[in-house]
N, C-alpha and C positions, 0 to 999 in steps of 0.2 A: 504494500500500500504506500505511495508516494505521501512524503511530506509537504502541507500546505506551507504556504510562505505569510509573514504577518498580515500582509498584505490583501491575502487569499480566505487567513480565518476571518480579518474585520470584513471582509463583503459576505461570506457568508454567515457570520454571526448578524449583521443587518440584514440579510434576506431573510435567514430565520426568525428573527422577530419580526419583519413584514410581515411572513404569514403568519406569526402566532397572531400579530394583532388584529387583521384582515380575517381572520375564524373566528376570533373571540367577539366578532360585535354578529358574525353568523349566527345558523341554528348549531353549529359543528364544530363548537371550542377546539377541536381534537383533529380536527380535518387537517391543519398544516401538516402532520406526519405523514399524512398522505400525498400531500402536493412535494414536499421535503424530496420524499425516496423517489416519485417520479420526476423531479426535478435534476435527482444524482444521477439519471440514465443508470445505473447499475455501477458509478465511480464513489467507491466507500469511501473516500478519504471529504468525499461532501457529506459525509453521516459521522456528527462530532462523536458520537458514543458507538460507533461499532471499532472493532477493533481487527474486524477482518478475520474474524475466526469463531465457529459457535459458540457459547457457553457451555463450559465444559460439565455444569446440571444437565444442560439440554441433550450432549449427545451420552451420559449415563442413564438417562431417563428412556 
């Protein structure tokens, strides 16, 4: 997973609050996760909390 550059987290830590706040006046507080991941095309390094790898609960379970 490619490291963002300062530059790279400040625009996407303002796009994500874009959509948090653009949901939260919706019916769908929670809908930005969903515009987030389609917005990443499938590039993890735009999803602050994955880490590129399952949760190691999730592949014991």
């Amino acid at each position: 997973m490619r490291t963002l550059s300062e530059e790279e987290i400040a625009e996407l830590r303002s796009r994500i609050l874009s959509m948090a706040r653009k949901a939260e006046t919706g019916k769908d507080p929670l809908g930005w996760f969903e515009d987030l991941y389609e917005s990443s095309n499938g590039n993890e390094s735009m999803i602050p909390w994955s880490s590129g790898e399952a949760h190691q609960f999730l592949i014991e379970w």
